[in-house]
FIBADO-399654 format. One record per residue (C-alpha): residue in three letters; x, y, z. Coordinates in steps of 0.1 Angstrom, whole numbers, plus 2048, in hexadecimal, padded with zeros to 3 digits. Layout:
AlaXYZ/...
This chain:
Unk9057098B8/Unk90072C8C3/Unk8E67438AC/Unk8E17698B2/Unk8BD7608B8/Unk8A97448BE/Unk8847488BD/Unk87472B8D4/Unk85371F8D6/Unk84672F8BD/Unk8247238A6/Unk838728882/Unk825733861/Unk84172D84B/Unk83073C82E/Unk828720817/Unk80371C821/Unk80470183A/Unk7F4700859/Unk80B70C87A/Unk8266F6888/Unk8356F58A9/Unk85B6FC8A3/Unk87A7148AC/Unk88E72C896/Unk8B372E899/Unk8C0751886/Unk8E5756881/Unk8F5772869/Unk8D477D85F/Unk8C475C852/Unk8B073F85C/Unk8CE72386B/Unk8B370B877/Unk89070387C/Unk87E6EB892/Unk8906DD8B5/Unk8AD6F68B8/Unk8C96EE8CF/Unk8E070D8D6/Unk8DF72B8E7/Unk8DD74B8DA/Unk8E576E8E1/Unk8BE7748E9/Unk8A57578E9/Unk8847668DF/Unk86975A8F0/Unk84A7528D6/Unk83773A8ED/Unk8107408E5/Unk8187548CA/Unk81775189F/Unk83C75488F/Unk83875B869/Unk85176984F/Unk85378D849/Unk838799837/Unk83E7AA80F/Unk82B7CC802/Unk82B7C87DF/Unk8157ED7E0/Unk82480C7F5/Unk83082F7EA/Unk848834803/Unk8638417E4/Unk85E8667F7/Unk85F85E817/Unk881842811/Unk89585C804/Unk89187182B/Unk885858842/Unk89383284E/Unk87482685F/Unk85E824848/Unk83F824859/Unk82181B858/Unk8277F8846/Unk8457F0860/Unk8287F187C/Unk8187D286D/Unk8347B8867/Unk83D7C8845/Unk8627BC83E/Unk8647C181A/Unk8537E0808/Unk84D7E37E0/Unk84C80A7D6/Unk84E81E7B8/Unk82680E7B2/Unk80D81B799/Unk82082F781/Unk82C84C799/Unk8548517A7/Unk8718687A6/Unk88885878C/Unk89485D773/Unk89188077B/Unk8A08A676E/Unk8A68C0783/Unk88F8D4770/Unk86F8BC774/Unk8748B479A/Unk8568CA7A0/Unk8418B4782/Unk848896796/Unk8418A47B3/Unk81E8B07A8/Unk81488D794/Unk81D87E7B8/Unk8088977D3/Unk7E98917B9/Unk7E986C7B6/Unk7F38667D7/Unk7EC87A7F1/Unk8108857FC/Unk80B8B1800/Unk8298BC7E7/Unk8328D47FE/Unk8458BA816/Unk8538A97F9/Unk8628C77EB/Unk8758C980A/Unk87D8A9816/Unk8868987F4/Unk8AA89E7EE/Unk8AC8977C5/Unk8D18887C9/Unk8CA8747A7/Unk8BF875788/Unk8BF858774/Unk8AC835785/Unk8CC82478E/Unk8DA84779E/Unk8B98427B3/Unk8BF8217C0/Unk8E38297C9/Unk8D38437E0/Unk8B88307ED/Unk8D98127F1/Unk8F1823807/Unk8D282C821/Unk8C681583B/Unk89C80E846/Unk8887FA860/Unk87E7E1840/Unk88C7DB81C/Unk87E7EE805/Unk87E7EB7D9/Unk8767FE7BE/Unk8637FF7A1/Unk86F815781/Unk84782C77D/Unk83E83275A/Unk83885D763/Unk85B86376D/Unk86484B750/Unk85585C735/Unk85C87A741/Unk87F87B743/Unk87C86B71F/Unk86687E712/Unk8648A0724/Unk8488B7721/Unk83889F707/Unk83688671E/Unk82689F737/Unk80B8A371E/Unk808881715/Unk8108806EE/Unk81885F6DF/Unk83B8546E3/Unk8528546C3/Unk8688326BB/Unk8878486C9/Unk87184E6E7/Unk8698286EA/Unk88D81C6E7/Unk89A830700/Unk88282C715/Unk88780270E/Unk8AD80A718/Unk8A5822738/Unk890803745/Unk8AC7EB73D/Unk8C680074D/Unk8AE801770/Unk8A87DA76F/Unk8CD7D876F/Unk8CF7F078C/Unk8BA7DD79F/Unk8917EA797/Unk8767D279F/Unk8647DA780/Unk84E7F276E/Unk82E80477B/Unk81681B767/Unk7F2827770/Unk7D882B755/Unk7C183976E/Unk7A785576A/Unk7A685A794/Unk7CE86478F/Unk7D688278B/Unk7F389C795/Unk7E78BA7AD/Unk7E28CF790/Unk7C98B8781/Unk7DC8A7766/Unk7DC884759/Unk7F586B75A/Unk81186F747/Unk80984973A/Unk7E784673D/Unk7E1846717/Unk805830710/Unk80281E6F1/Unk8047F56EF/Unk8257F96DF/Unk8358126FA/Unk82B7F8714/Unk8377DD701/Unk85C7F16FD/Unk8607F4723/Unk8557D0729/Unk8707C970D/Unk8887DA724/Unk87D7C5742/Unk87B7A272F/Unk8A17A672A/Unk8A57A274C/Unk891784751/Unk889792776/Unk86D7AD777/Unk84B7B2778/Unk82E7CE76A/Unk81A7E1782/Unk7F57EF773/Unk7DA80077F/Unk7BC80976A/Unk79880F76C/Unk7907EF754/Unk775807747/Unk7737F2723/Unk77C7D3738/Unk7847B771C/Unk7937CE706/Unk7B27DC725/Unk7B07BB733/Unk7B97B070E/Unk7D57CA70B/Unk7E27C072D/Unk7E77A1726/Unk7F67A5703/Unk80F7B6711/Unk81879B72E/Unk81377E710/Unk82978E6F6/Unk84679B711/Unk845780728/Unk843797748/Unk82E790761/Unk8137AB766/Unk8007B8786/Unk7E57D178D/Unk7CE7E07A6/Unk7A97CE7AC/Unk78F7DB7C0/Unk7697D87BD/Unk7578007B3/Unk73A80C7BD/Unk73281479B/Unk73B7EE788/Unk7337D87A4/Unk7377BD797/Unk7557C077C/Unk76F7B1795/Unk76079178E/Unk764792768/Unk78A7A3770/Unk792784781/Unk77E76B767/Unk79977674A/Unk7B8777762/Unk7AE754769/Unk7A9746745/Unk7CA760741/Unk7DE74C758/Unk7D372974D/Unk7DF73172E/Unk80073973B/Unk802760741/Unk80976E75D/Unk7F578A770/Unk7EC78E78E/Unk7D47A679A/Unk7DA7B87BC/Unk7BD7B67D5/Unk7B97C67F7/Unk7A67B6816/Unk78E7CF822/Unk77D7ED813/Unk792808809/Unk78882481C/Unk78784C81F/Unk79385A843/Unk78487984A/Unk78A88F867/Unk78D8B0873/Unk7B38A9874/Unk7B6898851/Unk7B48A7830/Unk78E8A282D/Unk76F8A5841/Unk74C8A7839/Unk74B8CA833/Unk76C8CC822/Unk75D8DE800/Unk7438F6815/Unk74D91A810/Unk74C923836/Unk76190683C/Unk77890D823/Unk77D92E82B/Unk78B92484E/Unk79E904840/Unk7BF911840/Unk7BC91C863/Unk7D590287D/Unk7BC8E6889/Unk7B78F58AB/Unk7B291C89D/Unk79790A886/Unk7858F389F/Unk7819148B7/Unk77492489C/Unk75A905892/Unk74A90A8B7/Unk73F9288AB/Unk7199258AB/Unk71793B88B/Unk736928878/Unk72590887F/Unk704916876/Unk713924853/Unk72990384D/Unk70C8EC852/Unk6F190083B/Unk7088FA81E/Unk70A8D3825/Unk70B8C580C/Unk7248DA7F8/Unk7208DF7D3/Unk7458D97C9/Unk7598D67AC/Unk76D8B87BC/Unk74E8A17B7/Unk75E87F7BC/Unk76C8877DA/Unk74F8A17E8/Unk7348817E3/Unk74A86B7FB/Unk74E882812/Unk72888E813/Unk71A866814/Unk715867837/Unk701846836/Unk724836829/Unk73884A843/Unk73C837866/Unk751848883/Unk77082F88A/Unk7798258B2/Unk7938108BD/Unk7897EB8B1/Unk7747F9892/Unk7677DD87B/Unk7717E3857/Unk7507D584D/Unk7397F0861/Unk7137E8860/Unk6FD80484F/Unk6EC80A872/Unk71081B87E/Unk712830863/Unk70F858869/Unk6EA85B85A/Unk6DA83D867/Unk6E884A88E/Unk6DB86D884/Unk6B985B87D/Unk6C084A89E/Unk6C686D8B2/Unk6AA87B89D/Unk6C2898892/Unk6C58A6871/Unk6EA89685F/Unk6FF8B585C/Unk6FD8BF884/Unk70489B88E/Unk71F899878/Unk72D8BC880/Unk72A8B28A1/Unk73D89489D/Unk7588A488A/Unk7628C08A7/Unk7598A88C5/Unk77789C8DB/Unk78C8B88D0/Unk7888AD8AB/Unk79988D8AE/Unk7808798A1/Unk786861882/Unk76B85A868/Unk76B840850/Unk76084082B/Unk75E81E81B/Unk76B8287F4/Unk7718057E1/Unk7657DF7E8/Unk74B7E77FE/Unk72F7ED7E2/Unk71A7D17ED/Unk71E7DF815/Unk7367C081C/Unk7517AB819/Unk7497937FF/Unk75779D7E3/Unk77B7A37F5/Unk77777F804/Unk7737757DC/Unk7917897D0/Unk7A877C7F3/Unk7A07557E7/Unk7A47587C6/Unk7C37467BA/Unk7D675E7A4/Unk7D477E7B9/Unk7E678A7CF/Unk7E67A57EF/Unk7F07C67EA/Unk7E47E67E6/Unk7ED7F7808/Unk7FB8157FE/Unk81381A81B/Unk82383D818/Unk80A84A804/Unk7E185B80C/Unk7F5869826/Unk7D4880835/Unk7BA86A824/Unk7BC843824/Unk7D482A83D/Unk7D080C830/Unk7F87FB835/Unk7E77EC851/Unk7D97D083B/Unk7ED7B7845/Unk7E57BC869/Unk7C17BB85B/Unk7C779A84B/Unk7D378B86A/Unk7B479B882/Unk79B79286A/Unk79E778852/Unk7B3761866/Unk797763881/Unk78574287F/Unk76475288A/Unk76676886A/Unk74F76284F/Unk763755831/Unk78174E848/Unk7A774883B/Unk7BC73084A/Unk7D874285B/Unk7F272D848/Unk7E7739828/Unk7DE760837/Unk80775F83D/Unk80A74D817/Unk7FB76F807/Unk81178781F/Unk832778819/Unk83C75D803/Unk8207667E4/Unk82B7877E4/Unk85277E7E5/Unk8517697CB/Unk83A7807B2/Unk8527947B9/Unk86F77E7AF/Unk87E7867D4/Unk8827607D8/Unk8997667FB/Unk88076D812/Unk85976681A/Unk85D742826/Unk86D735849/Unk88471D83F/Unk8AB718841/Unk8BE72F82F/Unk8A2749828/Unk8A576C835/Unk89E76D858/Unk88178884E/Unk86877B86B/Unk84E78A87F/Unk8417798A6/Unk81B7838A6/Unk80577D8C6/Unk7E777A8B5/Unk7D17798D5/Unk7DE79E8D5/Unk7DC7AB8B4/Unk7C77CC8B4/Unk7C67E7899/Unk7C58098AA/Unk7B082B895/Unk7C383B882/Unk7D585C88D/Unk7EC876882/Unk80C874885/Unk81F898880/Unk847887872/Unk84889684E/Unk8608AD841/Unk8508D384E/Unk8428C086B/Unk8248B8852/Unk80989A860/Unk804879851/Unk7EE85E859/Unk7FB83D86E/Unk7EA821882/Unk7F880D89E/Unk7F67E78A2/Unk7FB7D48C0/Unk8057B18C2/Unk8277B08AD/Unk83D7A28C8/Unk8587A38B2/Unk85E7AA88D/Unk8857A487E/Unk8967B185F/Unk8B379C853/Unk8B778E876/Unk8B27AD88B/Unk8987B589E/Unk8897D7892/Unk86B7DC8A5/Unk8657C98CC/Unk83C7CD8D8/Unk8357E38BD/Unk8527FF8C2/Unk8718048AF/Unk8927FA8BF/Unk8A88108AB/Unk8B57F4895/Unk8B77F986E/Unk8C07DA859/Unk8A87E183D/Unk8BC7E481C/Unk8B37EE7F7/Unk8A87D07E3/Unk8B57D37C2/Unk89C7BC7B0/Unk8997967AD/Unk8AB77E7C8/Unk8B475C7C5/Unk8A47407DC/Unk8C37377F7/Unk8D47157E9/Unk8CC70280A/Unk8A9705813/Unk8936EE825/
């Protein structure tokens, strides 16, 4: 038999929790032909001796829906084995869309996620405007990974609704049938689903609310209607919990009565340590009675990246600082060695700004920690900026001035946000075990200047897979969570397992390797604008559909990746 590729020697995770068996993989026509002893040859035998062979790992979280529509790598997720990426998450998107609101859509999406409007106003090319108009664009392009789409609620009711879903006013029963029969028409297309946010923190750059933050029970339960007639969907939330049996309750009504399968962001806060723990007491007793959610966890703490470079520093709300802001990085750094500058900027530290939430993370310095090559996620509060101020027996605003302009303002800082309340990893290593969530929440494409967490899964492999870990997960069921969970929540029932007939979606890790590099800019958007990436080394290999898309971590030019349009069948012979 001849294969286009044979992968020998490999250790394989096939992504159904076992424990890593010795075996080759034999691809031909971009599936798995055979697995175990391969006789054949191949047009290039790759070599996986010493090294972990897993499926392609499944982003059921990113916001890449701006950067799809110009870009084909879509990077940072494809740097960490990412074959398969869910977009379109947490209630924010660009269809259905008017002409007249692209600049509405444009706004909800720079506020809630980071993305400067500026760069989507040019690179965005608004060839559609209904959801299935969409996909066919998003269809006829190629990309380093599959990617699929949610239908978001904003866009939704918007287009709907106009202006009176800008303001959030109750949708009428004409508003709720049609916007039953736009969600319909996108399941048919090919949408994954439905995603809203009822989130306070969200907000578009002019400081409005979601468009569906206030939905009514019954407008959520028409466009589950409109996804239950598919049979193949699933509902994306993320809310606060801030009367937590009571949204739980309405949550769960909605999956009960529609029958559609409901996930949403999970994270322990600073200010309700503890009500994870009672979020994931009624998904249980939820899912033993036989509805579905599962809540999306992520495995480290998600964290603030401040820099001199990024959108945010420590002095970001000063009035010296500010009035210099706008200035290029390098005109602004020679400036900030100005002894009178520094001495202005660091009398007003800390800033009294309106922008509170924000101003008290980036003014915490005994929660701030400057990141190096190797940092550990779970930093000890004797490496944070006050204690090594205390340390240096300098007052906190000079060392962290310092720090910011040093090395030519390169450095990175880090500012642990969610699940790190209690100053480690407990809580995360609660969430990652428990049996009905499942791993998400990497926001790839999105936080472009503030937060880079698509590195997770690289995370999940460095960390959590290490046996010397506290609270240590067994690599077979690390590779579980990454691929074949979130395929199959997400009805994509073609890939996340290594087995014959599956989609030869596979990445060759050397996990002796496997380093996360800091975080850095990366200057590729539209109007040459910066975004944040970070590098991982160790991917030997990582394959789309058979081809091999990225070789020792760089990109080989290859582009098999392919719109999904929603739920795939398992392949009939599988083994």
């Amino acid at each position: 038999m001849h294969y286009d590729i044979i992968i020998r020697n490999g250790s394989v995770a096939d992504g159904r929790g076992g424990e890593p068996f010795q075996a080759d993989v034999a691809i031909l026509d971009g599936k798995i032909a055979s697995v175990g002893t391969v006789d054949g040859t191949a047009d290039e035998i790759i070599d996986a001796s010493g090294k972990l062979v897993t499926p392609g790992f499944v982003d059921i979280h990113t916001h890449y829906d701006a950067q799809a529509t110009w870009a084909e790598r879509l990077t940072p997720s494809s740097a960490h084995g990412v074959t398969t990426a869910v977009m379109g998450n947490c209630g924010v998107g660009f269809a259905p869309c008017r002409p007249d609101d692209h600049d509405n859509l444009i706004r909800l999406m720079e506020g809630v996620e980071d993305i400067p409007g500026v760069v989507m106003a040019e690179g965005i090319p608004w060839k559609w405007e209904s959801f299935p108009e969409f996909l066919d664009f998003l269809g006829a392009r190629q990309y380093d990974m599959d990617i699929g789409a949610y239908i978001p609620h904003a866009p939704l009711r918007v287009y709907t609704m106009g202006q009176r879903g800008l303001n959030r006013e109750p949708a009428n029963a004409d508003d709720l049938a049609k916007m039953s029969n736009i969600v319909s028409e996108a399941m048919e297309a090919g949408a994954m689903g439905f995603s809203t946010s009822r989130s306070l923190n969200h907000r578009s750059s002019d400081q409005n609310l979601m468009p569906g933050i206030s939905a009514s029970e019954s407008e959520l339960m028409a466009i589950a209607g409109g996804i239950r007639n598919s049979k193949k969907g699933l509902l994306q939330f993320i809310t606060e919990f801030t009367e937590a049996e009571t949204d739980f309750a309405m949550l769960r009504r909605v999956t009960e009565k529609s029958g559609v399968p409901m996930t949403f962001s999970l994270s322990q806060r600073s200010a309700t340590p503890t009500l994870w723990q009672k979020i994931l007491e009624l998904t249980a007793e939820a899912n033993e009675a036989g509805v579905e959610i599962m809540p999306q966890v992520y495995c480290r703490p998600i964290g603030l990246l401040l820099g001199h470079k990024l959108h945010y520093n420590f002095f970001s709300f000063s009035p010296s600082y500010v009035a210099i802001k706008d200035l290029p990085a390098d005109e602004r750094l020679e400036k900030m060695h100005d002894p009178a500058i520094r001495r202005k900027i660091i009398s007003e530290f800390p800033a009294d700004a309106a922008d509170s939430v924000i101003n008290r993370s980036l003014v915490d310095l005994a929660n701030i920690y400057l990141m190096k090559d190797g940092f550990d996620y779970s930093p000890k509060p004797k490496d944070s900026l006050a204690s090594l101020a205390a340390q240096k027996g300098m007052p906190l605003a000079e060392l962290a001035y310092d720090l910011l302009i040093e090395k030519g303002g390169e450095n990175v800082f880090y500012a642990p946000a969610l699940n790190f309340a209690d100053k480690n990893l407990k809580a995360v290593e609660a969430m990652l075990k428990h049996p009905n969530t499942l791993f998400g929440l990497g926001d790839g494409g999105a936080h472009v200047g503030i937060i880079c967490d698509a590195s997770g899964q690289t995370f999940m492999l460095q960390h959590w897979a290490n046996e010397k870990t506290e609270g240590h997960i067994p690599i077979g069921q690390i590779i579980k969570s990454l691929s074949h969970d979130n395929a199959r929540a997400m009805h994509l029932h073609d890939r996340g397992v290594i087995a014959t007939g599956y989609r030869a979606d596979i990445n060759v890790i050397d996990l002796d390797a496997l380093k996360l590099h800091r975080p850095e800019m990366c200057y590729d958007l539209p109007l040459g604008s910066g975004r944040l990436v970070q590098r991982a080394d160790g991917y030997a290999a990582t394959l789309v559909a058979g081809e091999i898309t990225y070789r020792n971590g760089e990109p080989t030019g290859r582009l098999p990746g392919r719109l999904v349009r929603g739920a795939q069948d398992a392949p009939a012979l599988s083994a």
